[in-house]
C-alpha positions in Angstrom: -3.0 -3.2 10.5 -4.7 -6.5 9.1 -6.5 -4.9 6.5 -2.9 -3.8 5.2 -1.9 -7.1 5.7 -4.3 -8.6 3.6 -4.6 -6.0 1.0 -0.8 -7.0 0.5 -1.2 -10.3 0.3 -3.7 -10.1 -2.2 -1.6 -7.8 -4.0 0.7 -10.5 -4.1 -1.8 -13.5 -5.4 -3.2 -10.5 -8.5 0.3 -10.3 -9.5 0.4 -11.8 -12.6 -2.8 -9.8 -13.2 -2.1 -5.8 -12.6 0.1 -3.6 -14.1 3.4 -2.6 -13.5 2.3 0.9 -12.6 -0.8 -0.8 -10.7 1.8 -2.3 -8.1 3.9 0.8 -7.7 0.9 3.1 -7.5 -0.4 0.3 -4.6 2.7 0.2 -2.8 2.8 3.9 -2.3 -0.4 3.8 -1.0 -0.5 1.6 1.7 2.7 3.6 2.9 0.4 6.3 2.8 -2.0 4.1 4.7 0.3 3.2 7.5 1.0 6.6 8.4 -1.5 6.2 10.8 0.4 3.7 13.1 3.0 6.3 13.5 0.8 8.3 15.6 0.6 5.3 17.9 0.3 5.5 21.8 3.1 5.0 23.9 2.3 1.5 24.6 1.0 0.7 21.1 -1.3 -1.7 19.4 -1.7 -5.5 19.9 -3.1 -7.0 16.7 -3.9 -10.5 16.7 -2.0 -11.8 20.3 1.7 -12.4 18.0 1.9 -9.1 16.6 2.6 -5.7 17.9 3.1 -2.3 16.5 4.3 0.7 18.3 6.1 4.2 17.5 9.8 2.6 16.5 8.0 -0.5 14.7 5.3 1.7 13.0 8.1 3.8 11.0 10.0 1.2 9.9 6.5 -0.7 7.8 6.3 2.7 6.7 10.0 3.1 5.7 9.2 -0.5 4.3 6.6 0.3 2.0 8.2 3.4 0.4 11.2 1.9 -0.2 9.7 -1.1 -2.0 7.5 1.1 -4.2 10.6 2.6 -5.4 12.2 -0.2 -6.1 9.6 -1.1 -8.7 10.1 2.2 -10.1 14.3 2.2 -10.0 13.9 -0.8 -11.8 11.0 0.8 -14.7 14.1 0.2 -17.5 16.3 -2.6 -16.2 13.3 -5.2 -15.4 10.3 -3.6 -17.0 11.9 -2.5 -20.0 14.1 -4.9 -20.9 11.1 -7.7 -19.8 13.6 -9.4 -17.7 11.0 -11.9 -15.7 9.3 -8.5 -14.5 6.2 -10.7 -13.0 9.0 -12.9 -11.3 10.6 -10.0 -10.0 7.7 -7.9 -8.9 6.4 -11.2 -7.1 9.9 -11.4 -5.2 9.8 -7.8 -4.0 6.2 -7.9 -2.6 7.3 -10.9 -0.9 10.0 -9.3 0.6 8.0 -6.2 1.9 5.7 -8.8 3.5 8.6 -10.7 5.2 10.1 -7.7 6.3 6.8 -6.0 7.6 6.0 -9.3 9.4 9.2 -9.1 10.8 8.9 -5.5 12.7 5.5 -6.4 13.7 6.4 -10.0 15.6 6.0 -9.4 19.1 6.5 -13.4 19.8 10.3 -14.1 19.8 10.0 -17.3 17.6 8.3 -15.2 14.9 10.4 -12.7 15.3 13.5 -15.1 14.3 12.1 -16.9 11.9 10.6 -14.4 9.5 14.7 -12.2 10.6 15.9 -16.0 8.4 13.3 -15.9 5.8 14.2 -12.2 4.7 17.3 -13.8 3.3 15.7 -16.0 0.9 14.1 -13.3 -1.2 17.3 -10.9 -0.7 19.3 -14.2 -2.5 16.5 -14.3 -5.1 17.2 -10.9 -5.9 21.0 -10.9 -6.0 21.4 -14.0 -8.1 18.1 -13.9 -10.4 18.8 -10.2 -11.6 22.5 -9.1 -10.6 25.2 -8.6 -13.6 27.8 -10.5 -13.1 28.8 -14.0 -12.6 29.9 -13.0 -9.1 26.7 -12.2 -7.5 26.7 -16.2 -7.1 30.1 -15.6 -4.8 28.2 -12.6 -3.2 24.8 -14.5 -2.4 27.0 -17.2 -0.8 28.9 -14.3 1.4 25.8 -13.1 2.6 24.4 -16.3 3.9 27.5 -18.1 5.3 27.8 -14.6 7.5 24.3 -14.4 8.5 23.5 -17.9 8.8 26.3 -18.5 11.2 26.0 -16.0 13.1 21.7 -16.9 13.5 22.2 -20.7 15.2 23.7 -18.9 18.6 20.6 -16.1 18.1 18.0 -19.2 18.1 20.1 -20.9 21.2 20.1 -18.1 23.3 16.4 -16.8 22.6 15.0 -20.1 23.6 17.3 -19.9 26.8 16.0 -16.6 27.9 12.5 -17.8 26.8 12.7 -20.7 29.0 14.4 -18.4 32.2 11.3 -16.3 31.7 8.7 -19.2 30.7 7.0 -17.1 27.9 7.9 -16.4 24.4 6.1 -12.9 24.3 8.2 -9.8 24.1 5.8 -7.7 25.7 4.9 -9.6 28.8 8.7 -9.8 29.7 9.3 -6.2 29.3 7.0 -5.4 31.4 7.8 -8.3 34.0 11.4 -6.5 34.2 13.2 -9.4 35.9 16.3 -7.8 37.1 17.5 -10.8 38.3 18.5 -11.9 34.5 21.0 -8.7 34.5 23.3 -11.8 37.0 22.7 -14.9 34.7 23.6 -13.2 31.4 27.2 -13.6 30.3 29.3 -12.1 27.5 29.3 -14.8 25.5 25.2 -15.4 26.2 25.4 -11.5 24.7 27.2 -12.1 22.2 24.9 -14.8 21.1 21.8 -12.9 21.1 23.7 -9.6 19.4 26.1 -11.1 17.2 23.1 -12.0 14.4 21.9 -8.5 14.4 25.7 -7.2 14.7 26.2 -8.9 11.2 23.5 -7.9 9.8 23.6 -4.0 10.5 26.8 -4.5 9.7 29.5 -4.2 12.5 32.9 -3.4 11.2 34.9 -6.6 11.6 31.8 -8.5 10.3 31.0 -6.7 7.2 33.0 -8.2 3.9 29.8 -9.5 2.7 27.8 -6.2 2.4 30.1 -4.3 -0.4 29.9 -7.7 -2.3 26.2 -8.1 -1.9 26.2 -4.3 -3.4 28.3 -3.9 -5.8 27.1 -7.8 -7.4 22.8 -6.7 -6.8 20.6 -4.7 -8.9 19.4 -1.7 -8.6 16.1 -2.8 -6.3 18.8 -5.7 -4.2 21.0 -2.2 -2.8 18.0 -0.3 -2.4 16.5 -2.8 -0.1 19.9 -3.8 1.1 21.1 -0.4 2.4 17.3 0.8 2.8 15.5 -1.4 5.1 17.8 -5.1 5.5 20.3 -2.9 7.5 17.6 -1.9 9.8 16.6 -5.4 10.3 20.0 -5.3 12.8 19.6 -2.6 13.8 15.6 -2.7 14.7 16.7 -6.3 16.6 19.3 -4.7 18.7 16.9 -1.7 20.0 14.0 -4.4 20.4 15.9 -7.3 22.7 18.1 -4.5 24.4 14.8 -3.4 25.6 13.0 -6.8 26.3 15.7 -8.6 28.2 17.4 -5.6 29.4 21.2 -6.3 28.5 22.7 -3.0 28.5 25.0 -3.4 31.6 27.6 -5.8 29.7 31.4 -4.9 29.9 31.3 -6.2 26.1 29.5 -2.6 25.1 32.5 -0.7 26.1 34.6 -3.2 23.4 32.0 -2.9 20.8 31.9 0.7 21.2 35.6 1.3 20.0 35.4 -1.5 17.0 32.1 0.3 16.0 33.5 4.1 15.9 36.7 2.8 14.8 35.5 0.7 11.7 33.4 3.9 11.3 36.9 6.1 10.3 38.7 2.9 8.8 35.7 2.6 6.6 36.0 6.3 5.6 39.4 6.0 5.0 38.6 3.1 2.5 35.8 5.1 1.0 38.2 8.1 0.0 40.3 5.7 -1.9 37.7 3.5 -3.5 37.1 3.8 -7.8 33.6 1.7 -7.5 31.1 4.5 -6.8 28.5 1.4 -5.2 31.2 0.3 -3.0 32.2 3.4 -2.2 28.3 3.8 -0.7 28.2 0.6 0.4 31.3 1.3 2.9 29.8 4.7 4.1 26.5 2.5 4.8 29.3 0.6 7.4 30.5 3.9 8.8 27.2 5.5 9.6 25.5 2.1 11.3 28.8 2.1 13.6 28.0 5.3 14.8 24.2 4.5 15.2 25.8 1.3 17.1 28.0 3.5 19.3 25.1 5.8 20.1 22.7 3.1 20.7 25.0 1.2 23.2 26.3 4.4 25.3 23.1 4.1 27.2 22.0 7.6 26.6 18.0 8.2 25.7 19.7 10.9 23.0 21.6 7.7 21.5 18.9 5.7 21.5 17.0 8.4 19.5 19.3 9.5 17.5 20.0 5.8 16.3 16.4 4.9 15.7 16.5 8.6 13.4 19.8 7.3 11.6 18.3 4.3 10.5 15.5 6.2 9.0 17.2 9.3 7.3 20.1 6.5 5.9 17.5 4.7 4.5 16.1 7.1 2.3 19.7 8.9 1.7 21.8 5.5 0.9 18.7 4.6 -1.5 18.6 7.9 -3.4 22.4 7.2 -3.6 22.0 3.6 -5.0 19.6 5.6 -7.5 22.1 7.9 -8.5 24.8 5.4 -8.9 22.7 3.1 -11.0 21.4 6.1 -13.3 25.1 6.9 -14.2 26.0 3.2 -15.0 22.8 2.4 -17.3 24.2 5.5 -19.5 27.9 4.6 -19.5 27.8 1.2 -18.3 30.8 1.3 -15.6 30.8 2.2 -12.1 34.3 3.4 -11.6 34.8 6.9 -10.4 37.8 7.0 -13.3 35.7 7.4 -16.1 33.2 9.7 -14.8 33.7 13.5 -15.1 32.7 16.5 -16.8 28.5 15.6 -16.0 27.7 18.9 -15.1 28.4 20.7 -18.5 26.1 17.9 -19.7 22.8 17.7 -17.6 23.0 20.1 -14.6 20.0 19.1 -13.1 21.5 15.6 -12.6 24.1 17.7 -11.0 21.8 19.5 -8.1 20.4 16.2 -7.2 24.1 14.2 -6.9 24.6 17.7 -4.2 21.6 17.9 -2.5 22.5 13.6 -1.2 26.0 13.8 -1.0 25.8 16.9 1.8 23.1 14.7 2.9 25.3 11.7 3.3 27.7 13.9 5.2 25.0 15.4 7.7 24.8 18.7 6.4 21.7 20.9 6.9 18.4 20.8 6.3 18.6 17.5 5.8 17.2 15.0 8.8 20.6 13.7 8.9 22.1 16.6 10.6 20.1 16.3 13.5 20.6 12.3 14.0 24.5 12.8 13.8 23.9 15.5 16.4 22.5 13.2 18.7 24.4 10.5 18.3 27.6 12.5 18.8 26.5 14.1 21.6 25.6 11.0 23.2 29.5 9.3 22.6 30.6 13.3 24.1 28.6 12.6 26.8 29.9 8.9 27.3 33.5 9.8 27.1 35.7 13.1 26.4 37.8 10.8 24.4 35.3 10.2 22.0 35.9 13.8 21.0 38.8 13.2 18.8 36.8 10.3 17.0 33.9 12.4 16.1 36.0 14.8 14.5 37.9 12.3 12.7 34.6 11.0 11.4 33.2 14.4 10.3 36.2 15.6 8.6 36.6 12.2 6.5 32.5 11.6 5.9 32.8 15.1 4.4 35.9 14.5 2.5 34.6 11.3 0.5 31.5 12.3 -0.3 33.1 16.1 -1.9 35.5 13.6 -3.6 32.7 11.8 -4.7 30.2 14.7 -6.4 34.0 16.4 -7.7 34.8 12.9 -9.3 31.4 12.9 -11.4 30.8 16.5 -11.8 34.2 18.4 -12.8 36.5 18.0 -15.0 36.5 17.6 -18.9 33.7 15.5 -20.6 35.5 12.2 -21.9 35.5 11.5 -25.8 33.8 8.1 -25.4 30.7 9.5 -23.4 27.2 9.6 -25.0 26.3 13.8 -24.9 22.8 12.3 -24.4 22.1 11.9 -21.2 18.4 13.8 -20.9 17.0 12.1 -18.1 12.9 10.8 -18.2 10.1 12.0 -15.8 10.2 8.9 -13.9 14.0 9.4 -13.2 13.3 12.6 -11.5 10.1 11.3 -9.5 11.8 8.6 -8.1 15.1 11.1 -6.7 12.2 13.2 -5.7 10.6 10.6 -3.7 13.7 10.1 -1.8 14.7 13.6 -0.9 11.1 14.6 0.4 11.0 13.3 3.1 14.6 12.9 4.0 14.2 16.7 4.2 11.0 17.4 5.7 10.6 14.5 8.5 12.9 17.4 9.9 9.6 19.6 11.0 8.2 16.5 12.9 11.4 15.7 14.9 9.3 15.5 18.6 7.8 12.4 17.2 11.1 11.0 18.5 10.1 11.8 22.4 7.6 9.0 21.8 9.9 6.3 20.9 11.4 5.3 24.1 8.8 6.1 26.8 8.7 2.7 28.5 
């Protein structure tokens, strides 16, 4: 794990120095390289007393590092191309795959705030310094006045539990297993240690800034955003609940509901939404409710199944983001209106806008199937009532994404449209580099038995 480390941070010093392709190419590697810490003992690794790295932190640096390779090569014609400050922004997206990286790997709960606040810098850097529209100032300011105040009672409370336990180190108070903190911790004590990761995954109710943040960012701002930020929540929520041992709150029962019901009001928004990037951002809200829901019922098959959601949405909401952007640097508009008639005019494009859309809606063989699976089954299991829900949610999650690939795909090609559309080599390498693995992680499902063993 250090040699990774500083390998990366000397990637980040020789910036100015390699190639464009040299950092992709590099990136891509070193998630190669930390394939290895996903075939981590239960327990995992220690690494220099303040970080740790185990089975659920281990795919998530590895989910990190693909993801920001893309993002160089999404943004090949927008930065690169174009030469808009491409050393700036390769230097802001390396330093954002640090801070995140840093971030899974903090095993002292100081750390592991701090570097959760830093993230947002970078993320801001991105949204303002390359977005397209004057707006991505209002959109920046969103996404920090949300996450910001919602961070000051996450700092409060993580001292306070500190101090109840007298150490700062995650894994020493795991395994101490104080039950007597299960009487001194109140709802609104929850609610301070949840509520910064609750905004960030998003939770429905807390969520306005994410479509804003999407719609406003470039190409590499939603990738990041939608593939690894999100997980930032939802990585914190799986981490404390399983240091300081908080699942027994009444509160989960109420977060429960606004979770799977944001999830269908979310879905109802998406099937009447024109601005295709909204429209994904808002199914990005649907899907982290259920991953919530399944998280919080208590069941080992949520917890799974939430920690595989986070993982397959990644690289799905991403190859979306891809799709989305590929459509709007050849007509230059994102709404849904003006799109039609693409399949008489490239095809191919057309297999790849299927193959994620019956992704998006959990639809085999896609790794998604089996991480709705589980998370339904564990709400089934929580409550019969949730039954009607879960329909609800399948039914509409399959309805906006068909209205989505019938909205750019049929109908008659509009007069105004360009007939050349041919796509490049690099286009189709970086959809590629999405799919694969969303498809095959599939065979290596059992690595999920190893997550939770503690």
């Amino acid at each position: 794990m250090m040699s990774i480390i500083f390998s990366f941070m000397g990637l980040i010093l020789v910036k100015f120095v390699m190639r464009w392709e040299i950092r992709f190419w590099a990136m891509m590697l070193m998630s190669f390289f930390s394939l290895k810490f996903l075939n981590l003992e239960v327990w995992g690794n220690v690494f220099m007393t303040y970080m740790y790295c185990d089975n659920m932190s281990g795919i998530l640096v590895n989910l990190t590092f693909w993801i920001s390779g893309l993002m160089l090569l999404a943004s090949n014609y927008s930065v690169k191309v174009m030469n808009n400050k491409k050393n700036n922004f390769s230097f802001v997206v390396l330093l954002l795959c640090m801070v995140v990286i840093m971030y899974f790997i903090s095993s002292n709960i100081m750390y592991f705030y701090i570097f959760f606040e830093i993230s947002l810098i970078p993320t801001l850097m991105l949204i303002i310094g390359w977005g397209y529209q004057p707006e991505r100032l209002q959109a920046g300011v969103y996404m920090m006045l949300y996450t910001i105040s919602a961070s000051l009672p996450l700092l409060i409370s993580l001292l306070m539990l500190s101090y109840l336990y007298k150490s700062f180190n995650m894994l020493l108070i795991s395994y101490l297993n104080c039950i007597e903190v299960l009487y001194n911790v109140n709802i609104f004590w929850f609610l301070g240690v949840m509520m910064a990761f609750l905004v960030k995954l998003p939770m429905f109710s807390v969520h306005l800034w994410l479509p804003k943040a999407h719609v406003e960012a470039p190409i590499a701002g939603s990738m990041i955003l939608a593939g690894v930020l999100l997980k930032l929540g939802g990585y914190g929520i799986l981490r404390l609940l399983m240091v300081f041992f908080l699942n027994d709150i009444f509160i989960n029962k109420i977060l429960m509901v606004v979770s799977l019901w944001g999830g269908i009001i979310t879905a109802v928004i998406c099937v009447g939404q024109s601005d295709i990037k909204s429209l994904i951002a808002y199914s990005s809200i649907g899907h982290m409710g259920v991953m919530l829901a399944g998280v919080l019922s208590k069941f080992m098959w949520g917890w799974e199944g939430g920690m595989l959601m986070m993982v397959s949405h990644g690289f799905c909401s991403s190859g979306l983001f891809c799709l989305a952007n590929l459509i709007y640097e050849k007509f230059k508009s994102r709404s849904l209106y003006l799109y039609s008639g693409m399949l008489s005019m490239n095809s191919i494009m057309c297999l790849w806008w299927f193959l994620f859309c019956i992704g998006n809606m959990g639809a085999p063989p896609s790794v998604n199937l089996v991480s709705e699976i589980m998370l339904f089954c564990s709400m089934f299991m929580y409550s019969n009532v949730y039954l009607i829900i879960i329909i609800l949610m399948i039914f509409l999650g399959g309805l906006y994404n068909l209205i989505m690939f019938i909205s750019t795909q049929h109908g008659g090609v509009m007069n105004y449209m360009n007939s050349n559309c041919i796509n490049n080599s690099s286009e189709y390498l970086l959809l590629f580099l999405h799919f694969y693995p969303m498809l095959f992680f599939i065979l290596n499902i059992s690595y999920l038995s190893k997550f939770f063993l503690f």
